[in-house]
MARSE-220681 format. One record per residue (C-alpha): residue in one letter; x, y, z. Coordinates in steps of 0.02 Angstrom, whole numbers, plus 50000, padded with zeros to 5 digits. Layout:
<recs>
AXYZ...
</recs>
This chain:
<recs>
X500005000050000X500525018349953X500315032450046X500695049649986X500825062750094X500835080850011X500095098649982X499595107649829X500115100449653X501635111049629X503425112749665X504115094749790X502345090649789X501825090749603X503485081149557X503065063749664X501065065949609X501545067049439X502475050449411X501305041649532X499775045549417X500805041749235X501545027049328X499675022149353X499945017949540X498505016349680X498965026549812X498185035049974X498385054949936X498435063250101X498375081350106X499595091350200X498915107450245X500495118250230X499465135550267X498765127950420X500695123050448X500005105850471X501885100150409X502645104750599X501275095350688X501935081550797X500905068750713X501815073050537X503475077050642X503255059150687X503235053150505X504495064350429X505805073250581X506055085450438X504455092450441X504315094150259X503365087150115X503215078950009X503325058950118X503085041350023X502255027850149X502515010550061X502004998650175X502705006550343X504465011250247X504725029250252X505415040350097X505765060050103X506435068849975X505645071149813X507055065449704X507395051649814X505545046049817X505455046949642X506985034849589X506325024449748X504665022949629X505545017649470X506495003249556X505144997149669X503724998849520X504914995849339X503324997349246X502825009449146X504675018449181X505145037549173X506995030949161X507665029448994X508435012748943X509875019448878X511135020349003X511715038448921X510055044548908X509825040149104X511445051249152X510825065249044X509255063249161X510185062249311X511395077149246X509745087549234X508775081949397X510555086349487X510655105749410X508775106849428X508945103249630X510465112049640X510405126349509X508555129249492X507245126449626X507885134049774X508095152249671X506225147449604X505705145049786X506725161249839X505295172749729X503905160749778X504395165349981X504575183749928X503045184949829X501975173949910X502435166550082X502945184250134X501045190650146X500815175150264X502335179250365X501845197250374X500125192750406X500595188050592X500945193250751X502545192450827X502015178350950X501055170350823X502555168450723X503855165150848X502625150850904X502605144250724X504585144650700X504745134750872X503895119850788X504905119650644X506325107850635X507645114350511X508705128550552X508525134850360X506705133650360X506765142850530X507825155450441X506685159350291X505255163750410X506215175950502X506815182850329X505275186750236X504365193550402X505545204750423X506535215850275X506395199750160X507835193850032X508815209249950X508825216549786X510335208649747X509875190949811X508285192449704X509185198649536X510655183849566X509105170449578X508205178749447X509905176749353X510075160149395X508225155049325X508625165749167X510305153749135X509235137449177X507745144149053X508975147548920X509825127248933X508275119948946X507695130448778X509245126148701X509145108748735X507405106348710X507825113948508X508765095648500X507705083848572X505835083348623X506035080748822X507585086348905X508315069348946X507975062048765X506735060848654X505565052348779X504615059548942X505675055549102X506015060449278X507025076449215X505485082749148X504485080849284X505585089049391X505945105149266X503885107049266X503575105149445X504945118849494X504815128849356X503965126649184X502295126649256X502475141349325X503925150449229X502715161249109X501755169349267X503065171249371X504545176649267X503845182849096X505275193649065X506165177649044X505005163848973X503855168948835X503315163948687X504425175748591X506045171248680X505825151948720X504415144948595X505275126848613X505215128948816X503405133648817X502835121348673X503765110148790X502795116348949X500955114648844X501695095248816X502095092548979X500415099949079X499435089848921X499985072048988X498645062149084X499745061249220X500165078149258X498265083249219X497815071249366X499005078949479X498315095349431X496675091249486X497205085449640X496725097549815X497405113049804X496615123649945X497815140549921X497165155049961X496785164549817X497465179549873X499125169149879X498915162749707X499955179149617X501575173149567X501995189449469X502445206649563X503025209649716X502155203149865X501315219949975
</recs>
């Protein structure tokens, strides 16, 4: 028995949910409130000491980590793979799920905490919030609370992530211009990854940088990507933002 537990389809959460659903896996979805911070609980603290999402439950044996969970999938459930074959064409994946975890999301997530977690920060008191960061496990996470409720990142920390997505936008266009999915010419892990940090959100939140003047083969690719059954099931999975929240572009008030 599976047992996903996760918030909204996006980001860590959107990248397990997506191979789950094209892998065409039962599984128990259980819904993480992250606005309710439901992830620094002690019942969830109990599952994952990390207090983070997204957490793979296959029959009592515990898997964190997104990119971890998601090889964990391929080798305990072979069919239907998101692996290529061809040993090459598997370390081109891994070569892009590495620079996407290391080069990629956490500038992505920098903007999303500016823009977005910011107005939830700022929307509490100060014992409210040093009650919330008391519960929370990791020091970094810790850290990105205090940062956004108070002065937030800096210009410069903004433009150098902003410069990092731009460099990451520009490889994937120029690789997608050789073959139809990053990896190869077949739909694997890499891709899933690239959509769930970025292309499914790249035209909203950075459309200085992804458009379809600038990178038509990056957003074809994105319109191929959110068309596959499984990432349309993932999509219509809970998503219980607020909708205030929901505005990726501009600056957060």
């Amino acid at each position: 028995m599976l047992k996903l537990y996760h918030a909204e389809p996006v980001a860590n959460s959107m990248k397990v949910l997506i191979p789950l659903h094209e892998k065409g896996l039962a599984f128990e979805s259980i819904y993480v409130d992250l606005h309710k911070f439901e992830q620094h609980e002690p019942w969830f603290v109990a599952i994952n000491p990390e207090g983070q999402v997204p957490v793979l439950d296959h029959d009592g044996f515990i898997v964190t980590h997104s990119t971890v969970i998601n090889e964990y999938l391929e080798d305990a459930f072979p069919e239907h793979p998101l692996r290529p074959a061809d040993i090459r064409e598997r370390a081109h994946m891994r070569y892009w799920n590495k620079f996407i975890d290391e080069h990629v999301m956490n500038h992505v997530s920098m903007h999303g905490w500016h823009r977005m977690v910011r107005k939830i920060a700022r929307a509490l008191d100060k014992d409210e919030l040093e009650k919330l960061l008391e519960r929370i496990p990791l020091k970094e996470q810790r850290d990105k609370w205090r940062t956004v409720a108070g002065s937030s990142f800096s210009e410069e920390q903004l433009a150098e992530a902003t410069r990092k997505v731009s460099v990451a936008i520009g490889m994937f266009e120029k690789q997608l211009g050789e073959t139809a999915y990053l990896a190869c010419d077949s739909f694997s892990l890499a891709d899933v990854n690239a959509y769930s940090h970025c292309g499914m959100m790249a035209e909203r939140m950075f459309p200085e940088l992804a458009s379809r003047e600038k990178t038509p083969g990056f957003l074809d690719w994105v319109d191929r990507m959110t068309a596959h059954p499984g990432v349309q099931k993932a999509l219509a999975g809970p998503d219980h933002t607020n909708p205030a929240l929901r505005t990726f572009t501009g600056e957060a008030s």
